[in-house]
N, C-alpha and C positions, 0 to 999 in steps of 0.2 A: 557269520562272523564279519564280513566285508560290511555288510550292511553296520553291524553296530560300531566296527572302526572308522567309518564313513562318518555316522551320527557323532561321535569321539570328537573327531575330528574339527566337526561343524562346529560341536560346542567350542573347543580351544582357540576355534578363529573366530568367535559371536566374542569369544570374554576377550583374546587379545584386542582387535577392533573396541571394544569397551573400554578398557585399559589407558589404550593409545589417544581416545577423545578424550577423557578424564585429565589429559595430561594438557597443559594449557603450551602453546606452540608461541616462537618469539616475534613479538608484533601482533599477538593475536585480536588483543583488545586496542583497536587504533581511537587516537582521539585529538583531531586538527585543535591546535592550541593559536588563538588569534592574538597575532602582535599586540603592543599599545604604542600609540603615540605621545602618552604621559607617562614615566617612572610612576610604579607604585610606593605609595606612602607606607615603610617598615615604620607602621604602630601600633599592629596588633587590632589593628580595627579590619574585619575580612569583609568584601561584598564580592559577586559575581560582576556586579559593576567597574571594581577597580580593576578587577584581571581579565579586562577588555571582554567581558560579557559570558566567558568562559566557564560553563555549568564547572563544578570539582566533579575529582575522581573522588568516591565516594568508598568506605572498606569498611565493611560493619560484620562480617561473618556470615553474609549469604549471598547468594549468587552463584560466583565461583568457588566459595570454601564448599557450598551447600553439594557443589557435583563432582568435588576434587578436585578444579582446575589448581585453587590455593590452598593449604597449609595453613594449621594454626589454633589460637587457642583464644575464644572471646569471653568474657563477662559482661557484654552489654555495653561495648565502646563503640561508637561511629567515629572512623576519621572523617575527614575532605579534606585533599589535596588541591589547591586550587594553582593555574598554572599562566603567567603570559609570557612575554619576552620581549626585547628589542635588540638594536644593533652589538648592546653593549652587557646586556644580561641576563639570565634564566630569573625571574621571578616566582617565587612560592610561598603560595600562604598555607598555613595547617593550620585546621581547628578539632578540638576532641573533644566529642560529648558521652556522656555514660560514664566516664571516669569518677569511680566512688572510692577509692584508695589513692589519692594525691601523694605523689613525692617530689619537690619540685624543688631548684634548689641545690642540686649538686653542687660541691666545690669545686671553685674556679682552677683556671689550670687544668693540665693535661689529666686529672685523675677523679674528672668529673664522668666519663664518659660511663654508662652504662649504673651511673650511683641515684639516677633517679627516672622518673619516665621523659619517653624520646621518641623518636624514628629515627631510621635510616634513608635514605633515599641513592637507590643509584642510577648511572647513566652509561649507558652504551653507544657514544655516538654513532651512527650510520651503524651501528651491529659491527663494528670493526673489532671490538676485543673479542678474544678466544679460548679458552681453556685457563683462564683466569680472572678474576673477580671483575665486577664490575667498578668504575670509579666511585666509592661510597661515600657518601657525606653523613655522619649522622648531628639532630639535630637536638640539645637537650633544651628543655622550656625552663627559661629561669623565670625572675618575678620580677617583671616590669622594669626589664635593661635590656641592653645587645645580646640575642641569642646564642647558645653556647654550641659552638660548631669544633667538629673534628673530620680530619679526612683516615677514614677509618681505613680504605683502600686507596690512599693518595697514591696519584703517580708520580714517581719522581727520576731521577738519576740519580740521585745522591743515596747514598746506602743508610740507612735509618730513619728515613725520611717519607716511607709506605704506610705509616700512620703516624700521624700528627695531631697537635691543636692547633686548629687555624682560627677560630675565636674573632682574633683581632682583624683578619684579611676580608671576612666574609659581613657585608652590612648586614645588618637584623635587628628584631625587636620582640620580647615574648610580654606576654601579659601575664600577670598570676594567678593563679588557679583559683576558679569560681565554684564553687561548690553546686550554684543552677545554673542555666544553661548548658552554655559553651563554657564547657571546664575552661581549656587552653583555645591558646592562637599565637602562634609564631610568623614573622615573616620573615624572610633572606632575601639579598641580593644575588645570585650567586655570576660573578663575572665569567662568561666563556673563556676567554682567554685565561689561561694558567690553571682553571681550575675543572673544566669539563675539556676544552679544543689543549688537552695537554701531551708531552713529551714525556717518557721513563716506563720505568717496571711498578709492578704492582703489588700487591701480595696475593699471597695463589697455593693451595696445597701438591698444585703439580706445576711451579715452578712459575716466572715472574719473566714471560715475554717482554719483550719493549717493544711498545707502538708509537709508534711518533703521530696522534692527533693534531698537530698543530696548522696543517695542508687545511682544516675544515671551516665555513665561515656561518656564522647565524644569517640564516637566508631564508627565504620563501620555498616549501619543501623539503627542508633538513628534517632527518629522522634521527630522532633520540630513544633507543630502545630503556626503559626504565625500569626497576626494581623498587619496592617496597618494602621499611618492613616497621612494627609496629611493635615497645615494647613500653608493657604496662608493668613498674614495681609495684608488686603488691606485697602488701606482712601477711604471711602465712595465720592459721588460727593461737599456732603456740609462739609467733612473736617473732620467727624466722622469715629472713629477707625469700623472697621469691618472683620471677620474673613469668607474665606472661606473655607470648612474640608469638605475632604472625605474621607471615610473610607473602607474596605475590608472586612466590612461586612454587613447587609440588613439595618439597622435602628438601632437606639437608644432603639426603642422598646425590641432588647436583653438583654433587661436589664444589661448590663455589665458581662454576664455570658462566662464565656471563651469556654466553649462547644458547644458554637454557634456564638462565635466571628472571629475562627480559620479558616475558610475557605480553608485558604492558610497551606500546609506544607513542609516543608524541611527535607529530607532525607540524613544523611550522609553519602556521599559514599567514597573510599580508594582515596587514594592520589596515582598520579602515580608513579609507581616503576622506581626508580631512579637505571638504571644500572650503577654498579661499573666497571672503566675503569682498567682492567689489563693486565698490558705491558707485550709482549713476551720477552720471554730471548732471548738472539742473541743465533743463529743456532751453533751450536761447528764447530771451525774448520776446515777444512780436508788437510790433503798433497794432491797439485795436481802434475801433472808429473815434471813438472818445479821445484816447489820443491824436489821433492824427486832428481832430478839429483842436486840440488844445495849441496845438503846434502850430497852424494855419494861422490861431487866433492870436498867438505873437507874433507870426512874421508879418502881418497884418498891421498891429499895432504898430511895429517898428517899420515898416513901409512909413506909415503916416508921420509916424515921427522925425523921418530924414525929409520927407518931403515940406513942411513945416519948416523947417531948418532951412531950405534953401531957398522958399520965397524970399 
């Protein structure tokens, strides 16, 4: 009997141990994001060249969906996230391919959000928030204007003001949806200040702590714990609206807590050193032999001609 409760046993710590790796931990997936010394161009044109050489985070339904670390539902969409920064702001490109049910296009205004395909994207700076969401942005793809933003978990003070449309605050640019390739490509500005290194409450199903981010500065080494999440409108077969989302972390079951939503983080690292080009001086001069007989051969000349002169 010992022995087979022993065996019992062994197996419930083989499956918890199982369990607990399946579960993706916050910061798990690190990935140094290299400054730029040039602002990227929001045109919707994406290269790993503009965001300072910076491979994308890549989310297509394998890897981490494939062993449980994410959550989620695909039909054959790749995103990439692409990522750089500077003193003055988070950069992000997204491109989606596989997308074969386009809805693009929502209505402007606060009652766009979630009325066509999108992402979310959130941020945890330094892992500081706790037992409430992370700062969310989602971002919807219009057609060939300024990308349509909302702060889905804005931080604020102000009471009503935990989701918003910020639209007009956040630079961007979407391109319209292509049918081959790269369906979309969005880019944003998104500024540190006010809108990640922020001050207020959040929304939160167990209540709306205040953090005051604003102590934190875009540096060399800042950790941004991130969140993902990805949803595709699709029409159902009978004509009904339907939504597929995945997301970057295990379940819905996190309760929307950011210290277990974060899986993913970004590290900021230096921008390449831009060598300054300094021209030589030209080399000085020198008499070579030819000169110096050219020389001799005037003062010569002019010897004879004073002495002429004073016979």
């Amino acid at each position: 009997m010992k022995k087979i409760l022993a065996a019992l046993l062994s197996i419930t710590a083989a499956v918890a141990m199982c369990t607990v790796s399946a579960m993706a931990t916050p910061g798990e997936f690190n990935f140094d994001i290299t400054g730029t010394n040039v602002p990227t161009t929001l045109d919707g044109v994406i290269s790993e060249g503009e965001y300072a050489g910076n491979a994308p985070i890549v989310v297509d339904g394998s890897k981490y969906y494939s062993d449980g670390s994410w959550v989620g539902s695909f039909n054959g969409e790749k995103y990439s996230f692409y990522f750089t920064w500077d003193a003055d702001n988070l950069y992000v490109g997204v491109t989606v391919e596989g997308d074969t049910t386009p809805s693009q296009n929502g209505p402007d205004g606060a009652d766009w959000f979630r009325a066509g395909d999108m992402v979310q994207i959130g941020f945890n700076p330094e892992y500081e928030l706790a037992d409430c969401h992370p700062i969310i942005l989602g971002v919807g793809f219009t057609a060939d204007k300024q990308v349509q933003v909302r702060g889905d978990a804005f931080r604020s003070t102000v009471d009503g003001e935990q989701a918003k449309d910020i639209t007009a605050e956040i630079p961007g640019y979407s391109k319209a949806y292509s049918a081959d390739g790269i369906n979309y490509c969005a880019e944003l500005a998104i500024p540190w200040v006010d809108y990640i290194f922020v001050n207020g409450v959040g929304r939160s199903g167990d209540g709306a702590p205040l953090y005051d981010l604003t102590y934190l500065d875009a540096e060399e080494g800042l950790t941004i714990g991130l969140w993902l999440a990805m949803v595709n409108d699709v029409d159902g077969p009978d004509g009904t609206n339907g939504d597929t989302c995945m997301r970057t972390d295990n379940s819905n079951g996190q309760a929307w807590k950011a210290q277990d939503m974060c899986s993913i983080s970004l590290t900021m690292a230096a921008a390449p050193v831009v060598e300054e080009i300094v021209e030589e001086s030209a080399a000085p001069q020198t008499f070579d032999a030819g000169v110096i007989a050219a020389v001799a051969a005037i003062v010569s000349a002019a010897g004879y001609a004073v002495s002429r002169k004073t016979r």
